[in-house]
N, C-alpha and C positions, 0 to 999 in steps of 0.2 A: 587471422581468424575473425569471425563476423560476430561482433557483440550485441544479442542479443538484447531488447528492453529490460526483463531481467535482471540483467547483469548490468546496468547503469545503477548508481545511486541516487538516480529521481524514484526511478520503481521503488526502492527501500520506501524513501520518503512516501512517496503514493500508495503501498499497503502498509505504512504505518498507521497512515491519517483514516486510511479506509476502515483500519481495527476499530481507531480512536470513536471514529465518528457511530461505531456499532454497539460499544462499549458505553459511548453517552446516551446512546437513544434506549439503552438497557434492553438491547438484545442479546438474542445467544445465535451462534453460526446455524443452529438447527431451524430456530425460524425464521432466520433469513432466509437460509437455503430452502427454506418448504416455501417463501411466498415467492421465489423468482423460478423456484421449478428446477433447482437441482439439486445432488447430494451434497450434503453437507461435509462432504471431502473437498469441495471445489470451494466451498467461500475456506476453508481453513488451508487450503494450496495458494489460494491468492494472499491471505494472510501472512505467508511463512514465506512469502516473497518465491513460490513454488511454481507459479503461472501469470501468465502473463493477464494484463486487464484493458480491454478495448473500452472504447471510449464510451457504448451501448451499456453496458455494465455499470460505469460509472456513474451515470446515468441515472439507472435501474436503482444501486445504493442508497444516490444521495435521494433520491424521491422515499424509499424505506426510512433511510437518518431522516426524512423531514427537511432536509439539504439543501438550499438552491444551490445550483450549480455553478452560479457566479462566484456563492461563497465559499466554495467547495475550493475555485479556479483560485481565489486569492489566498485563501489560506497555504494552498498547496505550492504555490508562488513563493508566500511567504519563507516557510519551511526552505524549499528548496534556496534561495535566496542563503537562509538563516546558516544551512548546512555548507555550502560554499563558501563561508567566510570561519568557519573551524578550521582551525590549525589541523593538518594531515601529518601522524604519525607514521612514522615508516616504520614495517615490522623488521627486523634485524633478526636472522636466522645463525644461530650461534655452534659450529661445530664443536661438536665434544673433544677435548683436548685427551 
């Protein structure tokens, strides 16, 4: 089967930081989504890890956050770095006796 962006654990990390960065610049998903011109189902689907996010978009964000985009690249580095070095719990699925 073909793993979608999505479904990697960078994407988590890359609409985590994309909330973060929305959430510090004290907006809400409705005016973001009114200044790039879509419904505000689309920034709260990218949010919820529901859609995927091209690099145009990213873009688009970090100029709204006020963002440069370098600092955008290393934070996001950072994170994904940060998250690859937690310990990976394996879920253990336990039949009922």
């Amino acid at each position: 089967m073909k793993v979608t962006s999505v479904h990697r654990e960078e994407h988590a990390v890359l609409v985590a930081l994309l909330r973060e960065l929305r959430l510090r610049a004290g907006l809400s998903q409705a005016v973001v989504a009114q200044r790039l011109g879509v419904a505000q189902t689309s920034i709260s689907d990218v949010e919820i890890n529901e859609r995927g996010v091209d690099f145009l978009l990213v873009r688009d964000l970090c100029g709204i956050y006020d963002v440069a985009m370098t600092d955008f690249i290393d934070e996001f580095e950072e994170r994904v770095t940060q998250n690859a070095k937690r310990p990976r719990v394996k879920r253990v699925d336990r039949k009922r006796e």
